[in-house]
N, C-alpha and C positions, 0 to 999 in steps of 0.2 A: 456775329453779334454786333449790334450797333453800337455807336457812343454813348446813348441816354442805358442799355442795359451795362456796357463796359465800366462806367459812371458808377452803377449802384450794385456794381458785384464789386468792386472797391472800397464805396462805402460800410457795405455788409462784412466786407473781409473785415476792415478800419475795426467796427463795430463789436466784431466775434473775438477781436483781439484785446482789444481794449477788456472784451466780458474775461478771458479765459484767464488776463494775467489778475483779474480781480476775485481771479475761483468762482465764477458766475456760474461757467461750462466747461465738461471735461476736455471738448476738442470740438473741432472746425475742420472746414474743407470745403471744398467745390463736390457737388452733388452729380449724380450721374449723367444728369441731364444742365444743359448751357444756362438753360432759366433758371435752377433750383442750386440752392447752398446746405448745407450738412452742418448740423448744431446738435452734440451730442450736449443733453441738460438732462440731469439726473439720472445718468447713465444708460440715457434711449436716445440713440441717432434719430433723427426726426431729419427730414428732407424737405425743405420748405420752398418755395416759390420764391425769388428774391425780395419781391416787396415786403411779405408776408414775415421774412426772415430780418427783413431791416426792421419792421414795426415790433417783432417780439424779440430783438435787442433793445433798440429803445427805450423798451419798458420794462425790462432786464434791470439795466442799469439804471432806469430813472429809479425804481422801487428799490435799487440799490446805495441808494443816495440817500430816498426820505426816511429810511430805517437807520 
């Protein structure tokens, strides 16, 4: 794994954490594979690609703000 992916599997952890103490999502984790993160939301593990995973926290929380 490089730095620029090392980077944003950090950010995404940052991001799942932030969601999960805010009861965004039930749980987090690293995915089976090095690229992909695991974001249990509304009680279905979904397996996401990292980037993928960083853009639908962001919007997780952003929509969790303007409500």
């Amino acid at each position: 794994m490089n730095s620029a992916q090392l980077s944003l599997r950090n950010e995404v952890r940052q991001l799942a954490d932030r969601a999960f103490h805010l009861k965004l999502i039930s749980g987090h984790g690293d995915g089976p594979d090095s690229d992909e993160y695991q974001i249990v939301y509304q009680g279905k593990p979904r397996h996401l690609p990292l980037e993928q995973a960083r853009l639908f926290l962001v919007n997780l929380l952003y929509r969790s703000q303007v409500h």
